[in-house]
C-alpha positions in Angstrom: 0.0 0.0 0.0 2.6 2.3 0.9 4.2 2.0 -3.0 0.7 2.7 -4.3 0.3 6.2 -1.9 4.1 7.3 -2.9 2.6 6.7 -6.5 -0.7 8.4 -6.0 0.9 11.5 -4.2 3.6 11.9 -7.4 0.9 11.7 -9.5 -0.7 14.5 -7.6 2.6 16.3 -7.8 2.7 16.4 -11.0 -0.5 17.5 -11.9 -0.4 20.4 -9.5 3.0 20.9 -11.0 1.3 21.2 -14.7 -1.5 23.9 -13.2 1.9 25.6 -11.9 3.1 26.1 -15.1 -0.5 26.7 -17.1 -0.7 29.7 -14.7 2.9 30.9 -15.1 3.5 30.9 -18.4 0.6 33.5 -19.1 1.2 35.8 -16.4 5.3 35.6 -17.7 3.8 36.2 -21.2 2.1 38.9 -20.6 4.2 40.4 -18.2 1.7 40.5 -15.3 3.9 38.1 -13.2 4.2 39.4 -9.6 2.5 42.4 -10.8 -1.5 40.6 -10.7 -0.9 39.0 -7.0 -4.1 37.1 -7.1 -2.5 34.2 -9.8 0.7 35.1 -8.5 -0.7 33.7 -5.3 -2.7 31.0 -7.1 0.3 29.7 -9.1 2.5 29.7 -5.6 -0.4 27.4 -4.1 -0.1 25.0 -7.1 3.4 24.8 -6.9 3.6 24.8 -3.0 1.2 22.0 -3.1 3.0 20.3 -6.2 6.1 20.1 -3.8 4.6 18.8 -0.8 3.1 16.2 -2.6 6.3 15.4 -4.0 8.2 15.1 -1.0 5.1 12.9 0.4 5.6 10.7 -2.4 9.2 10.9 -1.6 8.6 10.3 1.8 6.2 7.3 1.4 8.8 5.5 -1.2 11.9 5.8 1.1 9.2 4.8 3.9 8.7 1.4 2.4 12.3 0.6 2.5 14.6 2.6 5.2 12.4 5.2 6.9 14.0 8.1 7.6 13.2 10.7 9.8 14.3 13.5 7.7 12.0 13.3 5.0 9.3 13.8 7.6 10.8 17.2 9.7 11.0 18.7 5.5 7.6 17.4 5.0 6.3 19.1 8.1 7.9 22.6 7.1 6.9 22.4 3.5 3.0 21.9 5.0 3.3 24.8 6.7 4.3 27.1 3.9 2.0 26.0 1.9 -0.1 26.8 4.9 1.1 30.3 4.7 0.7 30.8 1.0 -3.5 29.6 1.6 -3.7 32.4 4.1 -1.9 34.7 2.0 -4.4 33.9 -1.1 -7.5 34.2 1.6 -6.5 38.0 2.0 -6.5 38.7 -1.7 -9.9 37.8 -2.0 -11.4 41.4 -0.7 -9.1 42.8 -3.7 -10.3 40.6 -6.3 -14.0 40.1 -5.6 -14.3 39.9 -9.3 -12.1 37.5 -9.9 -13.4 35.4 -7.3 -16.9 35.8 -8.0 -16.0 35.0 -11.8 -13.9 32.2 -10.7 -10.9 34.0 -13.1 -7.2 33.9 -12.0 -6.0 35.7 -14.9 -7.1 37.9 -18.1 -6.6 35.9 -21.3 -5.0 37.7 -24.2 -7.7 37.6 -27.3 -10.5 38.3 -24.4 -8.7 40.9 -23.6 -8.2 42.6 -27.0 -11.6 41.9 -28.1 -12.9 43.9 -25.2 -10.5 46.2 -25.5 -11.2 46.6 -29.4 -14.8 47.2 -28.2 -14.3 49.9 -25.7 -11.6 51.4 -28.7 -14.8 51.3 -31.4 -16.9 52.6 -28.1 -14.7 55.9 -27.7 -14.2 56.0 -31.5 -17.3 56.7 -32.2 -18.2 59.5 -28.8 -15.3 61.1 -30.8 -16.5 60.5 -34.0 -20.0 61.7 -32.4 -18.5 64.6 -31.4 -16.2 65.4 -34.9 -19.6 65.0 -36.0 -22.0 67.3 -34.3 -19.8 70.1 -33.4 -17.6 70.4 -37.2 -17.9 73.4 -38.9 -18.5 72.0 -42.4 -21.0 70.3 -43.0 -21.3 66.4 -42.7 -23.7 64.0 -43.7 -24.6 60.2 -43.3 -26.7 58.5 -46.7 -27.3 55.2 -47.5 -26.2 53.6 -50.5 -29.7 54.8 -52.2 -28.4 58.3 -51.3 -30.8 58.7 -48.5 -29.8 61.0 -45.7 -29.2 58.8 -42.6 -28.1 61.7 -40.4 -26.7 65.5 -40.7 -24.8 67.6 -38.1 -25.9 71.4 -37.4 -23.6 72.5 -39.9 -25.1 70.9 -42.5 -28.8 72.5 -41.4 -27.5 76.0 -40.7 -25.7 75.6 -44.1 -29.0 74.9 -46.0 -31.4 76.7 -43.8 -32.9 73.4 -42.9 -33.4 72.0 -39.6 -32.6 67.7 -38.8 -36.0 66.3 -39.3 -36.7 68.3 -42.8 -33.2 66.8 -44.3 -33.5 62.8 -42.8 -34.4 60.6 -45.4 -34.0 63.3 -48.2 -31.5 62.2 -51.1 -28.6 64.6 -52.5 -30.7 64.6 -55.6 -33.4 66.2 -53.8 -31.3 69.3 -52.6 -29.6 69.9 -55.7 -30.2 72.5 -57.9 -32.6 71.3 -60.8 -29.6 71.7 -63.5 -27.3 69.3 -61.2 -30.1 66.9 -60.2 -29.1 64.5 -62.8 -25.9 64.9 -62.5 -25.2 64.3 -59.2 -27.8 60.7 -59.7 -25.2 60.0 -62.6 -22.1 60.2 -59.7 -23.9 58.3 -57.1 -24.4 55.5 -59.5 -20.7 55.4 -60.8 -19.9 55.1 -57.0 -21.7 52.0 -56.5 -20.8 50.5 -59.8 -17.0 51.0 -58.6 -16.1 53.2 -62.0 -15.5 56.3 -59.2 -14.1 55.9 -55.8 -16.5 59.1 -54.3 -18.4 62.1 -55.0 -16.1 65.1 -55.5 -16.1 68.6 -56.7 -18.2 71.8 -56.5 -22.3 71.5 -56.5 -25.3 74.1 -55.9 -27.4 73.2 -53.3 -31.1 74.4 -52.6 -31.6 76.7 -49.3 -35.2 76.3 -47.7 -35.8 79.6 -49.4 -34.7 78.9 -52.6 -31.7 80.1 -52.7 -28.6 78.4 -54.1 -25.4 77.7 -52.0 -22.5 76.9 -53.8 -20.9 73.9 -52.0 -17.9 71.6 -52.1 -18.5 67.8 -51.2 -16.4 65.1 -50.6 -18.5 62.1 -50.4 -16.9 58.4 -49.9 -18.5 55.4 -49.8 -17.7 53.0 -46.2 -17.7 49.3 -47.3 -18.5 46.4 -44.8 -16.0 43.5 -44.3 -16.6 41.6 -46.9 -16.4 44.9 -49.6 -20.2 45.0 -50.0 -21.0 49.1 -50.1 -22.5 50.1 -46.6 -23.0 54.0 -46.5 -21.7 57.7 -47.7 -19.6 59.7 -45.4 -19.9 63.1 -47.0 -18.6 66.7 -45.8 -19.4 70.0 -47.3 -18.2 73.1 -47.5 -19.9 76.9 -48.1 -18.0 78.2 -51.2 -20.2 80.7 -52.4 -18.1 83.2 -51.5 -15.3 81.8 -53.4 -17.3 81.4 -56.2 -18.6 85.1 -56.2 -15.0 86.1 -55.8 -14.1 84.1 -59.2 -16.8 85.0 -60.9 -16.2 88.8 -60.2 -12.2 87.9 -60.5 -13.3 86.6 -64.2 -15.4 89.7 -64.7 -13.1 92.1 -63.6 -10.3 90.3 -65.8 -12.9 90.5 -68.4 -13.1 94.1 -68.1 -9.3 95.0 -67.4 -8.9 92.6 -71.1 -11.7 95.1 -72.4 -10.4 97.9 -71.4 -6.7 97.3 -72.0 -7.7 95.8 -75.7 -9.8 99.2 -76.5 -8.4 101.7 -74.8 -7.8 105.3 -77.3 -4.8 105.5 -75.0 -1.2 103.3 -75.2 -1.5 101.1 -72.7 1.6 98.1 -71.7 2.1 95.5 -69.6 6.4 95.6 -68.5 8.3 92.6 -67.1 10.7 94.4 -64.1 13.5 93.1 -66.7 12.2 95.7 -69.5 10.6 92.8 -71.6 7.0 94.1 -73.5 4.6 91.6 -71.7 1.2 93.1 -73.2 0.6 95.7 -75.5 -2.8 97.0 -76.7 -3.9 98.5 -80.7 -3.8 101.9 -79.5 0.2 101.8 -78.6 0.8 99.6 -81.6 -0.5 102.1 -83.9 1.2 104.9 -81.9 4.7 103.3 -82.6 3.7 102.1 -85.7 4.3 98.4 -85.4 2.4 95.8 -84.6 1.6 94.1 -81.4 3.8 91.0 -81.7 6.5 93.1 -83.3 6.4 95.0 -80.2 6.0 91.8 -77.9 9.5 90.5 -79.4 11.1 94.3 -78.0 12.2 95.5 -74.7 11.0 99.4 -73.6 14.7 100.6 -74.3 14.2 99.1 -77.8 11.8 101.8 -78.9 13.0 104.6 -75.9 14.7 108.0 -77.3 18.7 107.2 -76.6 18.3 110.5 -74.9 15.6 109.5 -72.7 17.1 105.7 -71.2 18.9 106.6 -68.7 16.6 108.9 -67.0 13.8 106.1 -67.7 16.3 103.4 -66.1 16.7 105.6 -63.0 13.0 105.7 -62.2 12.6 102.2 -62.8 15.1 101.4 -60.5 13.6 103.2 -57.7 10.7 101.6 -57.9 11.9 98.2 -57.7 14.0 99.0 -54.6 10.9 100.5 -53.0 11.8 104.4 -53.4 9.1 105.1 -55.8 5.3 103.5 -55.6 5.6 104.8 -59.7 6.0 108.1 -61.8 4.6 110.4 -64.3 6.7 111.6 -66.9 6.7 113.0 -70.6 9.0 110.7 -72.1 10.0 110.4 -76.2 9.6 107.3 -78.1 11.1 105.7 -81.4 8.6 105.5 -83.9 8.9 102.5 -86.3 9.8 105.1 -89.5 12.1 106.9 -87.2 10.1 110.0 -85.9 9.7 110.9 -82.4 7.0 110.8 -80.7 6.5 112.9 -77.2 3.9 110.9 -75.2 3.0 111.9 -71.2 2.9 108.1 -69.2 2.1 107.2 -66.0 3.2 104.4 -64.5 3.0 102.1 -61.3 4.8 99.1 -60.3 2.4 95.9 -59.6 3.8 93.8 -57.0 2.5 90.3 -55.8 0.9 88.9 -52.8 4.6 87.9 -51.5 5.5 92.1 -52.1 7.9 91.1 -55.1 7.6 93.1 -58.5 5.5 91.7 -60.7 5.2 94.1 -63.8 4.9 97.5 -64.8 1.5 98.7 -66.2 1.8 101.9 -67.8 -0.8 104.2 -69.7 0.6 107.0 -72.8 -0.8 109.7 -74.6 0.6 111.3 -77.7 1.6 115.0 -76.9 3.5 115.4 -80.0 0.7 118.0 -81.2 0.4 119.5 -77.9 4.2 120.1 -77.4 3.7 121.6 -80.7 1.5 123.9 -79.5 2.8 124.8 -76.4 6.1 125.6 -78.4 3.7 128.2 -80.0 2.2 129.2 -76.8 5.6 129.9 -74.9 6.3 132.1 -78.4 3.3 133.7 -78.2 4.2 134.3 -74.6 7.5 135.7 -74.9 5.8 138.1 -77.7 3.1 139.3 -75.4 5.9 139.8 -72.7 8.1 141.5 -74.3 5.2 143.8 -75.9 4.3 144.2 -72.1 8.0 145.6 -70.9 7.8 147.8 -74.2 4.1 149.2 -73.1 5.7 149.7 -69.8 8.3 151.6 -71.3 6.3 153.9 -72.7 4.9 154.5 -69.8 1.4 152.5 -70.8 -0.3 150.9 -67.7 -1.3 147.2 -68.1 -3.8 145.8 -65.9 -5.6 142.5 -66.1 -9.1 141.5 -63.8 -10.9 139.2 -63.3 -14.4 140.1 -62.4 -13.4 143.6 -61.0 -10.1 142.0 -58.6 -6.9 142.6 -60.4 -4.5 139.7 -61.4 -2.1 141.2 -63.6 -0.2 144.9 -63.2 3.0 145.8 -65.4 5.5 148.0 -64.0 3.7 151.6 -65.6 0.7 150.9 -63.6 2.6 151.0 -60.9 4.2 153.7 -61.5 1.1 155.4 -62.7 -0.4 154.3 -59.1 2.1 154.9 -56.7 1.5 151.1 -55.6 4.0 148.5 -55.8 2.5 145.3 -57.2 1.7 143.5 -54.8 -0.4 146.2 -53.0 -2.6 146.2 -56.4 -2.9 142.8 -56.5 -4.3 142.6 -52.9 -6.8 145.0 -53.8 -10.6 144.0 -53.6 -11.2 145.7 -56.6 -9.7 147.7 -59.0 -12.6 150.6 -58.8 -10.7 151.6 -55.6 -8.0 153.3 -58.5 -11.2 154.8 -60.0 -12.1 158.8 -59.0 -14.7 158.9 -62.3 -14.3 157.3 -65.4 -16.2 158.6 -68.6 -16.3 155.5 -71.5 -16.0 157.3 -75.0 -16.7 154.5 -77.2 -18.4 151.1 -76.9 -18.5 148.8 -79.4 -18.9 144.7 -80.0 -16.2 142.2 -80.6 -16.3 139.1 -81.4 -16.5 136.3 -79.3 -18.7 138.3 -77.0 -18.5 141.7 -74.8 -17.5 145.4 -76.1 -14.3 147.2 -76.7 -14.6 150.1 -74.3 -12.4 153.7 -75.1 -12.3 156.6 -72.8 -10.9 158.8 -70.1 -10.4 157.8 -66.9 -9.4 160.0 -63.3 -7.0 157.6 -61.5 -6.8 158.1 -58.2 -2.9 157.4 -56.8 -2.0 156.3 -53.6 -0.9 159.9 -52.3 -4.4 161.0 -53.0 -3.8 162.8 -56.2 -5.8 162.0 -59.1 -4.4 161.8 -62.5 -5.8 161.6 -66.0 -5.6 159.1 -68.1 -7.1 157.4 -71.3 -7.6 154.3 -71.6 -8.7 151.2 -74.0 -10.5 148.0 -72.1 -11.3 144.9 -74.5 -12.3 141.3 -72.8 -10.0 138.2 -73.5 -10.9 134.8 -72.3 -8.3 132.5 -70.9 -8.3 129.0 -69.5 -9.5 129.8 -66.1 -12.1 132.3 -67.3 -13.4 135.5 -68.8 -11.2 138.5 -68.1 -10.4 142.3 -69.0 -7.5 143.6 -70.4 -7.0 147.2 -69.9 -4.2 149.8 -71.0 -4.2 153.2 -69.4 -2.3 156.4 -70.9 -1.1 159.4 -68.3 -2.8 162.0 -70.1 -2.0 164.9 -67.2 0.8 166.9 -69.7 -2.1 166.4 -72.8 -4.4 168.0 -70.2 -2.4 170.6 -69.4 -1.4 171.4 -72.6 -5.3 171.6 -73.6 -5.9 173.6 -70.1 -2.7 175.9 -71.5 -4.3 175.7 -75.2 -8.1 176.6 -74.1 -6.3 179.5 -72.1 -4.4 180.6 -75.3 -7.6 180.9 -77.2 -9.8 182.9 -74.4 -6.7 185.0 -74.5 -7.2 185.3 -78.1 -10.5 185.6 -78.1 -10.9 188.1 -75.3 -8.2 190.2 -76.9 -9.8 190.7 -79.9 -13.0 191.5 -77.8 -11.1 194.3 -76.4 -9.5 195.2 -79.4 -12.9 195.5 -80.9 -13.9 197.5 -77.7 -12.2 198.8 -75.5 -9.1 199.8 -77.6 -11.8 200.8 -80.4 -12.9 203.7 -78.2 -10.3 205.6 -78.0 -9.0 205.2 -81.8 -12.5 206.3 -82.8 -12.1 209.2 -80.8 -8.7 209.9 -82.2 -10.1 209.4 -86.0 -13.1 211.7 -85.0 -10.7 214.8 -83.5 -8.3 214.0 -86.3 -11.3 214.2 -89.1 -12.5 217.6 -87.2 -9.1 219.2 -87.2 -8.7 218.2 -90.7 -12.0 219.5 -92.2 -12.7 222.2 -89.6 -9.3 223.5 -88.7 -10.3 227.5 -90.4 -13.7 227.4 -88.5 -12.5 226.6 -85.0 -10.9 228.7 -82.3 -7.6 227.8 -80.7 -9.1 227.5 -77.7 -11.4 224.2 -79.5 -7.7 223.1 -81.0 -5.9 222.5 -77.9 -9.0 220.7 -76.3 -9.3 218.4 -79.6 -5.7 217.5 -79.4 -6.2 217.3 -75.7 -8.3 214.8 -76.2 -6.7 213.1 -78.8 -3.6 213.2 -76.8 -5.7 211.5 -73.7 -7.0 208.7 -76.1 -3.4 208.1 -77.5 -2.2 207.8 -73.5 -5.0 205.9 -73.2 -4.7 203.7 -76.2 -0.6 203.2 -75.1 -1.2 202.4 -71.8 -4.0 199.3 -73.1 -1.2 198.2 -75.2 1.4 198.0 -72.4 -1.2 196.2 -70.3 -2.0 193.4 -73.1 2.1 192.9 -73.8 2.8 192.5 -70.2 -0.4 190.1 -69.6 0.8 188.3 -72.7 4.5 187.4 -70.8 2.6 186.9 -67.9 0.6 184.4 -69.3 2.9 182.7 -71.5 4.2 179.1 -70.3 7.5 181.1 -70.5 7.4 183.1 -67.5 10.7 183.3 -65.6 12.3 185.9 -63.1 15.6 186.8 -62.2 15.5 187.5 -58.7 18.1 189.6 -57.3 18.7 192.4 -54.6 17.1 194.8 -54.8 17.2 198.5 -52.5 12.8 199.0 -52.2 13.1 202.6 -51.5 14.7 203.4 -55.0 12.8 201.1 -56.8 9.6 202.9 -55.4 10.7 206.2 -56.7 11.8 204.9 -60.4 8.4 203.5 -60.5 6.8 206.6 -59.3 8.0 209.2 -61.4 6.8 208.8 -65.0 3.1 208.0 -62.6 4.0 212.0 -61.1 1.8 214.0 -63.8 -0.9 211.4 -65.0 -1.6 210.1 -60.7 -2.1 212.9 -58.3 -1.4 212.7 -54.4 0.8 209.5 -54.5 3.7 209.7 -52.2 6.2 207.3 -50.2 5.2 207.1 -46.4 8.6 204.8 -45.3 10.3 202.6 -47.4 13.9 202.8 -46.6 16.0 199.9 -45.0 14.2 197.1 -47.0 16.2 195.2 -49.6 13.9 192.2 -51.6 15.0 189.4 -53.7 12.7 189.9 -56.6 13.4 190.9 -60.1 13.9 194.5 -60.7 11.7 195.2 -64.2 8.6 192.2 -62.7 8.9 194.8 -59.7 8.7 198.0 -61.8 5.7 196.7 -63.4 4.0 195.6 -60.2 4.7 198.4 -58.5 3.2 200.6 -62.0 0.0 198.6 -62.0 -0.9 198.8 -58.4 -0.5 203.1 -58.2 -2.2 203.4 -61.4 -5.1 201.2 -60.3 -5.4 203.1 -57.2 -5.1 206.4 -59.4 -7.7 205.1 -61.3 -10.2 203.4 -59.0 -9.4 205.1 -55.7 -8.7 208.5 -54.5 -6.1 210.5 -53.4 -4.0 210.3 -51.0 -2.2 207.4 -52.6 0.4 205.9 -49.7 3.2 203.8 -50.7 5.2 202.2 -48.0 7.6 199.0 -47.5 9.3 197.5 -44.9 11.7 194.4 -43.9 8.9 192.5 -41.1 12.4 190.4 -39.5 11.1 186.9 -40.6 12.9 187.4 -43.8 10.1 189.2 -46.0 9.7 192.7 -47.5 5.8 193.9 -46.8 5.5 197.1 -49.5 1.9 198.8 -48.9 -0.3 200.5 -52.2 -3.3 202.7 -50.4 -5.9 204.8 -51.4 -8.7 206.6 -49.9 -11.2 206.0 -52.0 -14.5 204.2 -51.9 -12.8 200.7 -51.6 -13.7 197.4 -53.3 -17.0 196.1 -53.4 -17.8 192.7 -51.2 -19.1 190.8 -54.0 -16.3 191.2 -56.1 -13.1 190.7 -53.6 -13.2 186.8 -54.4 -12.5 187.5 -58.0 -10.4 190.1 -57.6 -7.2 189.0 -58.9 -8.7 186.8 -61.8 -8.2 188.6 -65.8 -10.6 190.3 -67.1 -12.1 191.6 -63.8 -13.2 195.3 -63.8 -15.0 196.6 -61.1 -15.3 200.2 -62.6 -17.6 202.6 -64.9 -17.3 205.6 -67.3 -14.0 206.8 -67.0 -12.4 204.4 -64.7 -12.8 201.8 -67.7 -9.8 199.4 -68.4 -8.4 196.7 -69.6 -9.3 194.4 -66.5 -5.5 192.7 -66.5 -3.6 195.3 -64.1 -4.1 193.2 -60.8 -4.0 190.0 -63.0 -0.4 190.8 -63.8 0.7 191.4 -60.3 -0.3 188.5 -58.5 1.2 186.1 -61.7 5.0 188.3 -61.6 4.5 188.2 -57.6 4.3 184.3 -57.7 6.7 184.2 -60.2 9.1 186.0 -57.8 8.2 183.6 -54.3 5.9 185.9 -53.2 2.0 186.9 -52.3 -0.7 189.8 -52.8 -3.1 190.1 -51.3 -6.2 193.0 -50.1 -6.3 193.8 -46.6 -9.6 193.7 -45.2 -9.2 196.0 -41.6 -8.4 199.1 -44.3 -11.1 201.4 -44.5 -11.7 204.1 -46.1 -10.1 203.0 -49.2 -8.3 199.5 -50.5 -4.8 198.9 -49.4 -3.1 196.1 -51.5 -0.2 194.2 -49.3 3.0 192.9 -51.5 5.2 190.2 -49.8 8.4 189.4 -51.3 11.7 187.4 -49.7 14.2 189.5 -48.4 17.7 189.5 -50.0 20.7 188.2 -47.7 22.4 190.7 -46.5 25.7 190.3 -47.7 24.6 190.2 -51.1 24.7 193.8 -53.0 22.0 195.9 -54.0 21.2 195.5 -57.6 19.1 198.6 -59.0 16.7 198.3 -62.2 18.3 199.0 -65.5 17.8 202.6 -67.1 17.2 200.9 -70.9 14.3 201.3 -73.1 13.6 197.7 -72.7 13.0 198.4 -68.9 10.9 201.7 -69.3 8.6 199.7 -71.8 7.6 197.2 -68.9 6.8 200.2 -66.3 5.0 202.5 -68.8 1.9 203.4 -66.8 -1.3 201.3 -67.6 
């Protein structure tokens, strides 16, 4: 029996040794060996047990033959281990309830990856859920028939639609009616295998009829064995892509317009100086045609005088100084002529900021230079007949609407005003005192020629006279005036001088007919008595006849003295000689040829006065006044001078008569004024005379007013220096002519 135990318990051994290693070699394979403790634990067991039963066997074998007590103190040790190890495993049961409940020691390998390949596919599709729902284009799920199985909100906000309107539609069904077939055509070739999805650009239907331009990508999902399952499909919102071609294509389309028809030279320039694109209009403006020009570079057909310039310009622009230019530029034409164009050109640069072309735009100026040349001629004529209008003293002035935009240098002159003063002016009437137009007449191209005088008033205040001639002109920014004005002050003088000359003339040969006809008809008449009566009258009759004809011939003389000396004193030719001269001398010279013809004159103080006047003007005035006062006044006639210390001689001519009357004091010293009758009759030009050699001479006459009885005229002349010596007037017949008594 004992044989057959050692047998059973090896047996035993064994076994428990074969569970040993069915455990172990999993948990060593898969590397969870002491990690999972449990079959760790499980696997000690087995071989714990494996070993007792072992050394039992062991035990019972050397038993039957020589017992020895060894065997049984290692079989008692290895019993309780094992012991040990079964108390260990009972703890490990709390931490694998599952394991124990399930009755599992260990996790096998393809379990394990199918469950793990589940919970994969499990979080696959949450995130596949979640790609789903929350992507921004828009997905959809169809069946093979093309039947939506399931849209995201993309999808729905992307056709307007909500879920339940787009599940169980077909793409078909939201195409656009043109597409419609189309679309059924792809889904077929899909299925069929001739396609491997749907791709490319399609118009979809909005809920509201409009038409989004999409992109889909559609592919078909095949099951395990190949057979087609569903369509995974995405799309995309390109309308706005689409717009932008389609207005990229119509904007080329225009720019290809445009270029092709332009009336102006239009090119497109590679940065090298390669022709890229040429249009008719700068073909026919070279003369060559557009491939002909397409073969040349811009220097090719570029005035040699012109490159360099050109090449500097270019070159600024492609190192970023210049954004383009503007330039008038000469070109070659193809028979050798040059032709002036004005381009403007920009540099076109790329989206990476790197040149692309030129694109330039020309106009023929050939004719326009042409006539600019003419212009700057026509210029240079109308300035240089300006400065020669200025020379002569003729004003220029140009408005606009009243405000002055153009002066020469005469108008300034004529003015006072430099130019920019006149130009600042609000308007030009501010020059004008009174203006008085002459002639007005039409020209053509609208508004009147205008002729007359004008008073121009200078910046002092004084006012000149001028002529002038105003015609319109037009230029580019407007209608305008052109005006030329002629200082006519010396004219008006001249005329003032010349209507003076012929009053004179007239008003002498209304005295001659008058006043100097009296006594020559008196003269005649005695002469004509004395002739035919001489035996029938008395002596006594004789002497009063040739009294009287003696009177008239004083008469007559002194009229004729009176006219010479106004005729000096009118005459543009008036100058004195002042010099010193001693006032009490000059009184009596003057006096005594007046002795027999002026009673009661005599000098009341004139000694001590030297004036600076000259001596025959003197004589005269000194004549006139004590023959006027002979004539119009009474006697006593007082004649007095005197140096007043201020550098002035006062000489004093008074009479006692009945004085001047009021009314004729303001006039008193004007020609032609007589304030007398019957006998006291003359010529009118005595006091005239005086006051014309007194001015002459630097000084004044004048009537003074506190006199009375009687009209005292006051003579103020400058006094000579002292140490200059007395001059006194010349004893020739010349000199006694200019004091004969009026």
């Amino acid at each position: 029996m004992t044989w057959w135990a050692a047998a059973a318990n090896a047996a035993i051994a064994i076994a428990y040794m074969a569970i040993f290693l069915a455990i172990m070699r999993p948990l060593a394979r898969e590397g969870q060996f002491p990690g999972n403790r449990l079959a760790s634990a499980t696997a000690a067991i087995f071989f714990s047990c494996s070993v007792g039963h072992a050394l039992h066997a062991g035990a019972l074998a050397l038993g039957a033959g020589h017992p020895i007590a060894g065997w049984a103190g290692a079989q008692a040790v290895w019993d309780g281990l094992t012991a040990a190890v079964g108390g260990y495993y009972w703890t490990l049961r709390r931490s694998y309830p599952g394991l124990l409940d399930g009755g599992r020691l260990f996790e096998d390998l393809r379990e394990r990856q199918r469950r793990e390949l589940a919970e994969a596919t499990r979080d696959s599709e949450r995130r596949y859920r979640g790609v789903f729902d929350q992507a921004l284009a828009g997905m959809a799920i169809m069946g093979v028939d093309g039947s939506i199985l399931r849209v995201n909100a993309a999808l729905c906000g992307l056709l307007r639609r909500d879920e339940a309107d787009l599940l169980g539609r077909s793409l078909p069904d939201l195409a656009h009616p043109d597409d419609a077939e189309r679309d059924a055509e792809d889904v077929r070739r899909v299925l069929t295998g001739e396609a491997e999805g749907l791709h490319g650009q399609r118009r979809l239907l909005r809920s509201d009829g409009g038409v989004v331009h999409a992109a889909i990508s559609a592919s078909l999902v095949r099951d395990e064995v190949g057979w087609p399952e569903q369509f995974v499909a995405q799309v995309v919102d390109v309308t706005a892509l689409v717009e932008g071609q389609r207005a990229l294509r119509d904007s080329e389309e225009q720019f290809r317009s445009v270029f092709d028809n332009a009336l102006v030279g239009m090119v497109l320039t590679a940065p090298d100086g390669r022709l890229l694109r040429v249009n008719a209009a700068m073909a026919r403006l070279l003369g060559y045609s557009a491939e002909e020009l397409g073969a040349r570079s811009w220097a090719d057909i570029t005035h040699p005088d012109d490159i360099a310039e050109s090449a500097r310009l270019v070159r600024a622009c492609l190192v970023g100084e210049l954004q383009g230019f503007a330039v008038d530029k000469r070109y070659l034409h193809a028979d050798g002529h040059v032709v002036t164009v004005s381009l403007a050109t920009s540099l076109v640069r790329g989206a990476d900021g790197r040149p692309r072309h030129f694109a330039t735009q020309m106009t023929d100026i050939s004719a326009r230079r042409v006539l600019e040349e003419q212009l700057r001629e026509r210029h240079h004529q109308y300035e240089r007949l300006l400065e020669g209008l200025s020379e002569l003293g003729e004003g220029v002035a140009l408005d606009d609407g009243g405000r002055l935009v153009y002066v020469n240098d005469a108008m300034c002159r004529l003015t006072g005003y430099d130019r920019d003063e006149l130009l600042a002016m609000g308007s030009a009437e501010e020059l004008v005192a009174s203006a008085e137009a002459e002639d007005t007449r039409p020209v053509e191209g609208g508004g009147s020629l205008s002729r007359g005088t004008l008073a121009l008033r200078r910046r002092d205040g004084a006012v000149v006279p001028t002529e002038f001639a105003s015609i319109p002109i037009r230029l580019r920014d407007g209608p305008h005036r052109l005006s030329v004005l002629r200082d006519v002050s010396e004219r008006v003088r001249s005329n003032v001088e010349l209507q003076a000359a012929n009053q004179l003339k007239t008003d002498l040969l209304a005295m001659l007919s008058h006043d100097i006809g009296q006594p020559l008809t008196a003269i005649r008449g005695y002469a004509q008595l004395l002739v035919h009566k001489w035996p029938d009258t008395t002596d006594e009759m004789r002497l009063m006849m040739l009294s009287r004809m003696r009177d008239s011939a004083e008469r007559l003389g002194a009229m004729v003295s009176q006219i010479l000396a106004m005729g000096r004193a009118e005459g543009p030719a008036l100058v004195a000689e002042p010099q010193p001269v001693d006032v009490a001398v000059a009184v009596d010279q003057a006096l005594a040829p007046l002795t027999d013809t002026v009673p009661g004159v005599f000098v009341a103080d004139a000694g001590g006065a030297t004036a600076l006047v000259d001596p025959g003007h003197l004589q005269q005035i000194l004549v006139n006044l004590v023959s006027n006062a002979g004539k119009y006044g009474r006697p006593p006639i007082e004649v007095s001078a005197r140096a007043t210390g201020d550098g002035q001689v006062e000489l004093r001519v008074r009479d006692h008569g009945a004085g001047i009357p009021e009314e004729f004091v303001p006039r008193l010293f004007e020609r032609y004024t007589r304030a007398g009758t019957g006998e006291a009759l003359g010529t009118g030009l005595g006091l005239f005379i005086v006051r014309r050699l007194t001015e002459a001479n630097g000084g004044q006459v004048r009537l003074d007013p506190a006199v009375s009885p009687g009209a005292c005229f006051v003579l103020t002349l400058p006094a000579a220096p002292a140490e200059r010596a007395t001059v006194l007037p010349e004893d020739s017949e010349a000199r006694r002519r200019e004091v004969d008594a009026t």
